[in-house]
N, C-alpha and C positions, 0 to 999 in steps of 0.2 A: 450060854450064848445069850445075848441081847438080842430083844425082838424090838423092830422100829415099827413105831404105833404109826397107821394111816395119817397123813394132814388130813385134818377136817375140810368140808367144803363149808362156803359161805354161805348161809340162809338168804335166798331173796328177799326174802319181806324184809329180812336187816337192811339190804342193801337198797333197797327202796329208801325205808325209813332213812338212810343218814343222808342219801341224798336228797331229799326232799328239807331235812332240819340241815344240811349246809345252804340251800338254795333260800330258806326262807332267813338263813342266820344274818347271809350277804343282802337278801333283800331290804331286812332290820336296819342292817349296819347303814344300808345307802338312804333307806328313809330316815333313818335319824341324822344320818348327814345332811339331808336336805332340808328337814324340819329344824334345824340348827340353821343351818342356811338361811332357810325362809324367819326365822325368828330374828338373826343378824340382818337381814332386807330391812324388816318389818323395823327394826329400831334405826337402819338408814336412813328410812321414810320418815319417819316419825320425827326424825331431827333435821331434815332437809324442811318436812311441815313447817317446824320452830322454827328454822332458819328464814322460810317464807315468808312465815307472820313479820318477825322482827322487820327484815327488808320494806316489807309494807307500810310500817310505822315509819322507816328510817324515811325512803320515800317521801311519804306525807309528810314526817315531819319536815323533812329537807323545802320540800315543795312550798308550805305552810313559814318557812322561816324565810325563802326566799321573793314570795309573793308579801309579807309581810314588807319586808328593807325594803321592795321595788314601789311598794305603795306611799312608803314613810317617805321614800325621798323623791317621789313625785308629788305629795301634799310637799311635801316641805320647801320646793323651787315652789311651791302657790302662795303658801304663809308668805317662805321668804320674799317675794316680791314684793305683798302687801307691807310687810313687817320695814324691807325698804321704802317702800313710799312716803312712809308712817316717821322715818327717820330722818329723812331730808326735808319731810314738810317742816318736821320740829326743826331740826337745825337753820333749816331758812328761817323761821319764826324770830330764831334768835337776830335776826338781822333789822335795825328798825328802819333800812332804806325800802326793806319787804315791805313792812310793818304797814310806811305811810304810800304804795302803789296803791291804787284806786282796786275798788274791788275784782271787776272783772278780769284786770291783770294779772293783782294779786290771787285770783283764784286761779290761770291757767299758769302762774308759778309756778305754784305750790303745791299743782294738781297735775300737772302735765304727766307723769309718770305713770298716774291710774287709766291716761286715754284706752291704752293699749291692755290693757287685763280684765279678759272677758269676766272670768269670778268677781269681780269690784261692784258690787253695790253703787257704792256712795262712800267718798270722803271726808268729813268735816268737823269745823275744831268747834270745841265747846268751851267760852271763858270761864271764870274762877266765881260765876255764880250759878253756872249749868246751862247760860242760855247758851244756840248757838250761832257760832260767829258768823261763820263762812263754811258753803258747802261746795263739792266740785260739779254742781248742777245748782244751777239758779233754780230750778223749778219742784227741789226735791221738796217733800210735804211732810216735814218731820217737825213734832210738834217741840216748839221752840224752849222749852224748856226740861233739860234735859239731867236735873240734877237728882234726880230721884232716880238713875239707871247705875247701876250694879259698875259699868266701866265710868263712871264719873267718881260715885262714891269710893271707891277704891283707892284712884290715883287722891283723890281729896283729901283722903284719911290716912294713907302710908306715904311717906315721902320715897317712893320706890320708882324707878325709870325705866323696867324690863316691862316685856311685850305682857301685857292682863290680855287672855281671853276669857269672854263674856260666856254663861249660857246661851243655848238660842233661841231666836225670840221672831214673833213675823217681822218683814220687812215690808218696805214701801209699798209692795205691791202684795201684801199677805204671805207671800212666800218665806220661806225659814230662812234666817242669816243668823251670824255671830260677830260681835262686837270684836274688832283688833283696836287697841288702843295702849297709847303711849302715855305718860304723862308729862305736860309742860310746866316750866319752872321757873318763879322769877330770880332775880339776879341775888334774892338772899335765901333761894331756895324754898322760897314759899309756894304755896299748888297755884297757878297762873292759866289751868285749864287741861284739854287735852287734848288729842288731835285722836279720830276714831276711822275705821274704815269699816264698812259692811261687807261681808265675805258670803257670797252664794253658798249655800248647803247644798242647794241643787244641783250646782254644779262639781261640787264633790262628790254628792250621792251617785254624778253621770259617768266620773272617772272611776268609783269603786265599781260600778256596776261592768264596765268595760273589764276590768281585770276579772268576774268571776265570768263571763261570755267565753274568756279563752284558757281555764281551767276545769280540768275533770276533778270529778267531786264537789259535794255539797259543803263548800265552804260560808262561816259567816264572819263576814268582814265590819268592823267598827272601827270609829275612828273617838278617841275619848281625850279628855282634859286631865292633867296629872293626879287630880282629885279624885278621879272615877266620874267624873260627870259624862254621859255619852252624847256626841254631838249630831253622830250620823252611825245607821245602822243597815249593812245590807247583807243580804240571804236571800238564797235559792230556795229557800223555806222556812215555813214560820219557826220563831225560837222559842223555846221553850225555857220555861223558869232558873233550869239549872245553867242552860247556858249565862243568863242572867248572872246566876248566883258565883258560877267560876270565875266572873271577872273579876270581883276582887280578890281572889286567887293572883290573876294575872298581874295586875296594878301591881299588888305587892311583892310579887317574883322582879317585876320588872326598875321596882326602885335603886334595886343592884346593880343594873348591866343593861348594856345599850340595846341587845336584841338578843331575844333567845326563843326558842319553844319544847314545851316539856309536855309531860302528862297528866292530866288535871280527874279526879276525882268525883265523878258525880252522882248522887245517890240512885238515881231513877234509872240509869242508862249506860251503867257502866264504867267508860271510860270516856273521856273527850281528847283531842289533841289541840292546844295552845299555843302560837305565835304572837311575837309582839314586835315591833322597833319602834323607836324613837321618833319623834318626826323632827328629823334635824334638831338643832339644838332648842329649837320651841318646846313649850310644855305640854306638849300634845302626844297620844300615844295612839299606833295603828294594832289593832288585834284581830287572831284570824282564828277560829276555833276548828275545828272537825270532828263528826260522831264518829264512833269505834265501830259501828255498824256500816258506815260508807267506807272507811278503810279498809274492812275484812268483807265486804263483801265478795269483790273477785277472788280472796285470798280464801272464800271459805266452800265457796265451788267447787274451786281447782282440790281441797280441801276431803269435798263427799268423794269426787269425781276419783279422787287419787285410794280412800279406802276402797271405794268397789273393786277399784283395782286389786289393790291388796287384799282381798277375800278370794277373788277371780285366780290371785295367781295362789293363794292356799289352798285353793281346792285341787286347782290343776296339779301340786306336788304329789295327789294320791294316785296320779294315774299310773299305769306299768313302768317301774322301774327301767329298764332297757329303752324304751321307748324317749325316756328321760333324758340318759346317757347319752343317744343319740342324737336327739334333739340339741340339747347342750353342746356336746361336740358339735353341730354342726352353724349353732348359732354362735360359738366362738372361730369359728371359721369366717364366717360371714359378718364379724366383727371387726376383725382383725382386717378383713380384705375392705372391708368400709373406713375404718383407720387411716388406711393408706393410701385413701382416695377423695379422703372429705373434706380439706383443706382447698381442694383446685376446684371438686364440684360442686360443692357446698356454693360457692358462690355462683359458679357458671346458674343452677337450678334458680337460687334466688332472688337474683338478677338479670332474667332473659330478654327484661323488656329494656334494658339499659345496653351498651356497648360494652362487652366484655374483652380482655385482650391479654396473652400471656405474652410479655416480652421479656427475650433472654437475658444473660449478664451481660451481650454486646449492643443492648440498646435498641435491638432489632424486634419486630414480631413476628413470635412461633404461631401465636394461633390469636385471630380476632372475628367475633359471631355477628351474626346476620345482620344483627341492628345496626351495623356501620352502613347498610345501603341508605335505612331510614336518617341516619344521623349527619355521616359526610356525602350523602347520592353515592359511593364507591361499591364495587364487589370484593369479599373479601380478600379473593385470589390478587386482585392490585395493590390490597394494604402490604401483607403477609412478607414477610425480608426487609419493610422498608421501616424507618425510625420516626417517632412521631415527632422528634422534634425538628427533624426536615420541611415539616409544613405549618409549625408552631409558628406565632407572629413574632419578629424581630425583638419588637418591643416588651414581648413576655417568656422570649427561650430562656434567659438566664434566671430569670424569675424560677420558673417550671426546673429546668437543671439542679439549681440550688437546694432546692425544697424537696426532690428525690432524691438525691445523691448519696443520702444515710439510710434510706432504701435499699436502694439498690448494693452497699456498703453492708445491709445486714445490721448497722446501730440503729436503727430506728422500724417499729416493726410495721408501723402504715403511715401512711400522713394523705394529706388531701391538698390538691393543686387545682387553683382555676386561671383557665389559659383562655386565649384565641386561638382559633386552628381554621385550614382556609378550605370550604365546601368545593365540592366537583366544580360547582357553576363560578366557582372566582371568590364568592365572600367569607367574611371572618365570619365563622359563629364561635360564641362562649361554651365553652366545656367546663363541668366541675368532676374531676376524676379522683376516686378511691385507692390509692396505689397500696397493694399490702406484697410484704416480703416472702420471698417463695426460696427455700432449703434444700439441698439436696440430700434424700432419705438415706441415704449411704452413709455420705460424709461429714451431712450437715452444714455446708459452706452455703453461701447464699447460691442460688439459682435465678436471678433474674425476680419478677416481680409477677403481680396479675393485678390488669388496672379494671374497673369498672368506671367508666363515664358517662356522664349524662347531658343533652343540650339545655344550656340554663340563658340560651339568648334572650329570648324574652323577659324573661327576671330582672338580667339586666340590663333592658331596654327600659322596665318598670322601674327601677331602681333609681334610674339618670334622670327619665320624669318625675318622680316623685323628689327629687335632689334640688331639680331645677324648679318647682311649684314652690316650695320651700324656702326659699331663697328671693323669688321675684314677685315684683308687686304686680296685680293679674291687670290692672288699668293702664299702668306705664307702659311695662316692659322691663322698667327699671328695678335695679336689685332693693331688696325691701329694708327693713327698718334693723332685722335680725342679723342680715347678710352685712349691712354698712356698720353694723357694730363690731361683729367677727372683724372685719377687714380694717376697720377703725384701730383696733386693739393690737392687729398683725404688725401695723405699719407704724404705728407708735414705738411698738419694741424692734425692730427691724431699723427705724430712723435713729432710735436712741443709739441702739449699738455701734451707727457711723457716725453719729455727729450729724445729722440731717437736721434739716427743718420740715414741719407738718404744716399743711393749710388747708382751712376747710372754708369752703362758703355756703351760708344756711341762706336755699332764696325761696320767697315768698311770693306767692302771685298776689299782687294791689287790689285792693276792692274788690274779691274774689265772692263773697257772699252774694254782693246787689251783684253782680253779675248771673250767680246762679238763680236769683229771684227772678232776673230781667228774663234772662233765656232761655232758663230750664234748664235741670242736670242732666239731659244726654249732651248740652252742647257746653255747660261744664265742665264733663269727663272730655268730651272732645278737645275743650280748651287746654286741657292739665294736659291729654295725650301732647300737644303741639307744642308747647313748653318743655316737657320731658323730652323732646326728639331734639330742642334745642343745644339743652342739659348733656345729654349723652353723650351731641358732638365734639362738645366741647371738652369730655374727659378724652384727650386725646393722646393719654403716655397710656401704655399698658395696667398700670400702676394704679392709673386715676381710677375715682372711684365713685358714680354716681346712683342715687338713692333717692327714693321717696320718703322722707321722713315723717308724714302723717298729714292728713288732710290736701289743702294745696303747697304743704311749706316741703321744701325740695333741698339735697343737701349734695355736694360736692367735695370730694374729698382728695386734696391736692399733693399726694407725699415727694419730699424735697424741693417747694420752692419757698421763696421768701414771700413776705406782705406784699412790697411791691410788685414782684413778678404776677401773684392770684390775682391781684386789684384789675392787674389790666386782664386778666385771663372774665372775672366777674362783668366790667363794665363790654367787654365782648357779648357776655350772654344777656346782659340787660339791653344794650343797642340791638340786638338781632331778636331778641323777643321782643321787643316795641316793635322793629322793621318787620315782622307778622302781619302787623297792624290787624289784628284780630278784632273788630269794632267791640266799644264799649261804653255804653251810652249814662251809666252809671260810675264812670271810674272818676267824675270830681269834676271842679273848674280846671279848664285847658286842657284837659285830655279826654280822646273819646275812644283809644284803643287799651289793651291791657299791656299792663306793663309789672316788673318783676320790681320788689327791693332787694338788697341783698347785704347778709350780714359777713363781714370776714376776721377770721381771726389766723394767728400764725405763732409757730413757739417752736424752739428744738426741744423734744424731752429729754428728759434725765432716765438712766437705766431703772434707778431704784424712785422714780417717781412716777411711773407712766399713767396710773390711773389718775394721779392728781393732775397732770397736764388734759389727760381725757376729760375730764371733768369741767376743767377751766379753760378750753377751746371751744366747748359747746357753750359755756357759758358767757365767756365774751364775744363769738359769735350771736349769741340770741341777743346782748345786749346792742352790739353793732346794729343789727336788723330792726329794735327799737329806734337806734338812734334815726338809721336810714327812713324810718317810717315818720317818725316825730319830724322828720325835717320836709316833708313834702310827700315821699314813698318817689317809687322809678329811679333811684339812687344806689349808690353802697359807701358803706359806712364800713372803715377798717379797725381791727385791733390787735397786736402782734409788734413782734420783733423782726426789726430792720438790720440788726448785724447779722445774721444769720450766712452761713456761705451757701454758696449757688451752686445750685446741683444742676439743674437743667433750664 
């Protein structure tokens, strides 16, 4: 017979013991899951750091190449003006009807173009043995021989005709300039002189100094000659050797390519950041440098800020495992439910002081926040079902429609609309609204939109003043020197494209100096005021176009008539400004009030010649208003074409 042995019973202490090694095995397991975890963070972090940094450079550097081009091509509309000036004096030179005008003539010739450019020094030509000739100030105090300076000797010794800049040197009044200068040529190309302009340094050091006012970071800005020579230098603090020493770094990076910035090498400091551009086609170079220490400083903040972190949450991985679990699970909960609610409040939080609005796929609003009392005086409950483009201005629905339509379409994920929209009380005010695309979480088809707006009336109340200040001369009234060139230039190509004729009349108030000796400049400007209100009336097509073209001389801009139609439109404003009888006790024999000359000129342009017509309409208008003067003054003197067809 078989005897069945007792089952053993199980030892507690065994059973202790395995549960205690399975509970600590699972604890193992989940802390090393987590320390793998926390190890994969910890190289997340670590490359999102790198990603930071790099961003920061990119940044700067972006900022540094962009501040760089905006600087080059604002020296370079300064150059270029001068560099023109420089080019029409020479080309007129070549003229010997210039040659033999008396000097004072010949200097507001030859000089009329510096009136108006505040950087302008002094212009003036130096013949073929240095002395010089003629300056665009009688009074300027340059000592008369000038053949011993660096922009004489050059054009002397090379037979070369591009722009020489000089180093800088004090000018007339000790302050720092630089020599622009051209060289003149006789008829077998021998050196015949050269015509120079002095260029304020001060007043470039005042325009760099404005560009680093409205940039973060310790940028330094320089402005240099292709050789390395520096002209002007500014910084938000002192530079130091190596920056010095990188510029010839730059130069020679920059003999390549018109504008770049890269990262420059410097023993003492690390690293530097380097911009450069062109300054227009002159031989002048803008450089903008940055320390690596102003670049990473926010970058290396965020930098400690983000390890503390990273320790804080290494430690916190040793706490009780369960406690972890839980935790975890419940902040993927609270993830998840943030996920799906961060897109709509994410903005509502961020923007509560602006006008928030959820409007549906029917154009209508589901939901718009408090600020629409402060914005339109409305309550919300009056906006809510109703569509904004209901109270949008006529003038700007289709505008506003257009520009959301791929929006609300779902092709386009935001865009930005600025409208008119009409307040509680009746008026327009300016809205600039944020419109961004809104999904539905299900299906993902577009759902309508969620707009953010803001009142930007004032802006653009600022905007139209500063447009209209811009534009008008502050004495007249009348549109200024800037505006009648824009509009010169409009109607030139606009006439040319029909077959029109152009007419302008350049009029000058007579004896306008003794008058201001006699009476004094408040009753000068008063004078010019009452001439100008003449002037204006007399532009009397929409089209017309009247201007102050500098000092007393006034100009008149006639598009589509002929000589004869202007002539008599002219000898109207010269009768009704005499009929003023403004008294004038210095205006000559036979007259005692003031009285106007006036020069006119007339021409249909050509499509593909409009700036040579611009050019040659001002200038037989000026010679017209000679002539008109030479003959007695209070007259007009024509020049123009009489086939012309008649437009009005």
């Amino acid at each position: 017979m078989t005897t069945r042995m007792p089952a053993a019973k199980p030892d507690p202490a065994r059973r202790v013991a395995q549960a205690w090694k399975g509970l600590l095995g699972r604890m193992g397991r989940l802390t090393a899951i987590c320390l793998v975890a926390a190890g994969i963070f910890g190289a997340m972090t670590a490359d999102d750091l790198l990603g930071s940094r790099q961003r920061s450079w990119q940044q700067a550097s972006d900022s540094a190449r962009q501040l760089s081009l905006l600087i080059g091509q604002e020296i370079g509309e300064t150059i270029g003006q001068l560099d023109g000036t420089l080019q029409v004096a020479a080309e007129r030179l070549a003229s010997a009807e210039i040659v033999a005008l008396p000097p004072g003539l010949r200097r507001a010739f030859l000089f009329d173009r510096s009136v108006a450019q505040e950087h302008v020094r002094l212009i003036f030509l130096v013949d073929a043995e240095g002395r010089i000739a003629l300056a665009s100030r009688g009074d300027a105090d340059l000592p008369s021989d000038q053949a011993a300076m660096d922009y004489v000797r050059v054009h002397r010794d090379r037979s070369w005709g591009g722009l020489y800049i000089s180093a800088p040197f004090p000018g007339l009044d000790g302050q720092p300039v630089v020599a622009l200068s051209r060289r003149l040529a006789r008829a077998d190309d021998g050196f015949a002189g050269a015509v120079v302009g002095l260029l304020d340094l001060d007043s470039i050091r005042r325009r760099l100094e404005a560009h680093l006012q409205g940039v973060e970071g310790s940028f330094i800005l320089g402005l240099h000659r292709q050789d390395g020579l520096r002209l002007v230098s500014i910084t938000s603090r002192a530079t130091t050797r190596q920056h010095d020493e990188a510029m010839a770094e730059i130069i020679a990076e920059a003999t390549w390519k018109p504008h770049d910035a890269f990262t420059l090498r410097a023993p003492a400091e690390d690293r530097l950041l380097g911009a450069f551009a062109w300054v227009g086609a002159q031989p002048l170079l803008v450089s903008v440098t940055r320390e690596s220490t102003d670049i990473e400083a926010e970058w290396r903040s965020h930098a400690i800020t983000t390890g503390l972190t990273m320790l804080g949450l290494l430690a916190a991985l040793l706490t009780p495992i369960l406690l972890l679990q839980r935790e975890v699970a419940r902040r993927r909960a609270a993830e998840q439910e943030a996920r799906r609610n961060s897109d709509e409040f994410r903005m509502l939080a961020e923007n509560s002081g602006d006008m928030v609005s959820r409007i549906g796929p029917d154009r209508t609003r589901r939901y718009i926040s408090p600020a629409c009392r402060r914005i339109l005086g409305q309550e919300p409950s009056a906006l809510i079902g109703n569509a904004p483009r209901d109270v949008t201005h006529p003038d700007d629905r289709q505008q506003m429609i257009e520009t959301l339509r791929p929006v609300y379409a779902g092709a386009l994920e935001e865009a930005t609309s600025v409208y008119r929209i009409r307040h509680s009380d009746g008026r327009w005010i300016w809205l600039e609204a944020m419109v961004r695309s809104v999904r539905d979480p299900v299906t993902g088809l577009p759902d309508g939109v969620v707009a953010i707006a803001r009142d930007i009336t004032e802006r653009k109340r600022l905007e139209a003043e500063l447009a209209r200040v811009a534009t008008e001369d502050p004495l007249t009234g009348l549109a200024n020197r800037r505006a009648f060139d824009a509009g010169f230039e409009r109607e030139l190509h606009r006439c040319a494209g029909r077959g029109l004729p152009v007419a302008i009349l350049l009029i000058d108030v007579d004896h306008f100096k003794p008058y201001n000796d006699e009476y004094g400049h408040p009753e000068g400007d008063a004078c010019l005021r009452r001439v100008a209100s003449v002037i204006a009336a007399s532009a009397t097509h929409p089209l017309d176009l009247a201007a102050r073209y500098g000092g007393e001389e006034f100009i008149l801009l006639l598009p589509g008539l002929l000589l004869r139609d202007a002539a008599r439109r002219a000898e109207t404003v010269r009768a009704t400004v005499e009929a003023l009888a403004i008294p004038h006790r210095g205006a000559g024999p036979g007259c005692a009030v003031v009285t106007v000359s006036i020069g006119l000129a007339a021409a249909v342009p050509q499509a593909d010649a409009v700036a040579a017509v611009r050019e040659a309409l001002i200038q037989q208008a000026d010679h017209s208003l000679y002539d008109a003067k030479r003959m007695g003054r209070n007259r007009i003197a024509a020049t123009g074409a009489e086939d012309a067809i008649t437009w009005r």
